[in-house]
C-alpha positions in Angstrom: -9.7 -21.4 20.1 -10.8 -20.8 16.5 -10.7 -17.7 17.0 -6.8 -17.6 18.0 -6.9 -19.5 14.7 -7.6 -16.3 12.7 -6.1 -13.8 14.4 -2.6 -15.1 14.2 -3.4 -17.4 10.4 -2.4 -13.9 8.5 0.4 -12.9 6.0 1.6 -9.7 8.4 3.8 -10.8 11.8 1.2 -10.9 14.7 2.9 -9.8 18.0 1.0 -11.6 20.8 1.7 -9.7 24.4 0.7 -12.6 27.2 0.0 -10.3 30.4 -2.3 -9.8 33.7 -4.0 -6.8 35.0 -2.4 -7.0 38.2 1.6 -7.5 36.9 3.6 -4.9 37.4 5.5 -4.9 34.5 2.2 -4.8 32.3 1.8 -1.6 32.3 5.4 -0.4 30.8 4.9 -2.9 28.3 1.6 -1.7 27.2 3.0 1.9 26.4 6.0 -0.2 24.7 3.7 -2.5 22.6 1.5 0.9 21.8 5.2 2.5 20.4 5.5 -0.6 18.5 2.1 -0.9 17.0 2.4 2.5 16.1 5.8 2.4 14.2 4.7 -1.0 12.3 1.0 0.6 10.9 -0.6 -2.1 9.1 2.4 -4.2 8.4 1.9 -5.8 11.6 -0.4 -7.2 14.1 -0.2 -6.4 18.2 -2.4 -8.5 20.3 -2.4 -8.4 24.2 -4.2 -11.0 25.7 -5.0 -11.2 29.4 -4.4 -14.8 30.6 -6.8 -14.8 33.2 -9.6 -14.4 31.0 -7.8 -16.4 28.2 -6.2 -19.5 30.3 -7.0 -22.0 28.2 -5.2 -20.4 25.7 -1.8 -19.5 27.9 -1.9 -23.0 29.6 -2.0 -24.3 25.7 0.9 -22.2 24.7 2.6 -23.5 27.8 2.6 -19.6 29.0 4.3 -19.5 32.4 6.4 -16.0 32.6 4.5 -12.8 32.2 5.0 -10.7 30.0 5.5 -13.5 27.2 5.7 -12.4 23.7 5.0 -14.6 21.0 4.9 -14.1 17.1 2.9 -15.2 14.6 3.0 -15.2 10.6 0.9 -17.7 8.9 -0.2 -19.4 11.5 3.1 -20.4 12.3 5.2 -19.6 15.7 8.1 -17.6 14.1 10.0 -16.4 17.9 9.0 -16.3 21.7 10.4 -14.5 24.7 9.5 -14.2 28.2 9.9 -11.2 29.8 10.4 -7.3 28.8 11.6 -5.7 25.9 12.3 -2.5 24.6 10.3 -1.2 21.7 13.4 -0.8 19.2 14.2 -4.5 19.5 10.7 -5.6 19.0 10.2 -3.7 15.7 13.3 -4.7 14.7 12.5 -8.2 15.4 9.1 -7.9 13.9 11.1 -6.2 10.9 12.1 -9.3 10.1 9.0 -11.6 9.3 7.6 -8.4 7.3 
C-alpha cells in the first residue's frame, strides 16, 4: 500500500474511480472519467483501480458500491461517493480542491 501512498500524497486533487471489469456501469464511467481527465489537464489526478486486482486496498477503504469515487489532496480524503456521476459535477467538484 506504499504505493497508494504516493499516488494520492500530491498537491493536485486525485480522483480515484473504484470499479470491476465485469460492472455494467464501468464502462459509462470510464468514458466520463476520460471527459473529466481531459477537461482537468495536469491540475488533477484520475485513477481507476480495479478491485479485484486491488482488494486489499477496496476492503481497506471499506469499498462496497461500485463505481465508488474517492478524492484525494495531500494525502488526505477530501469527498467520497458511491455510484455514477456525470462528468460536469465531477469537474466541478474536483474544481474545488484545485
Amino acid at each position: 500500500m506504499s504505493k497508494f501512498g504516493e499516488l494520492i500524497d500530491v498537491e493536485i486533487p486525485v480522483l480515484l474511480d473504484f470499479y470491476t471489469e465485469w460492472s455494467d456501469q464501468s464502462e459509462p464511467m470510464h468514458l466520463i472519467l476520460r471527459d473529466v481527465a481531459a477537461a482537468l489537464g495536469d491540475k488533477a489526478k484520475v485513477i481507476k483501480i480495479d478491485v479485484e486486482k486491488n482488494q486489499e486496498l477496496a476492503e481497506a477503504l471499506r469499498v462496497k458500491t461500485l463505481p465508488t469515487l474517492i478524492i484525494y489532496k495531500d494525502g488526505e480524503m477530501k469527498w467520497r461517493q458511491s455510484g455514477e456521476q456525470d462528468a460536469n459535477t465531477l469537474i466541478g467538484i474536483i474544481q474545488e480542491y484545485i
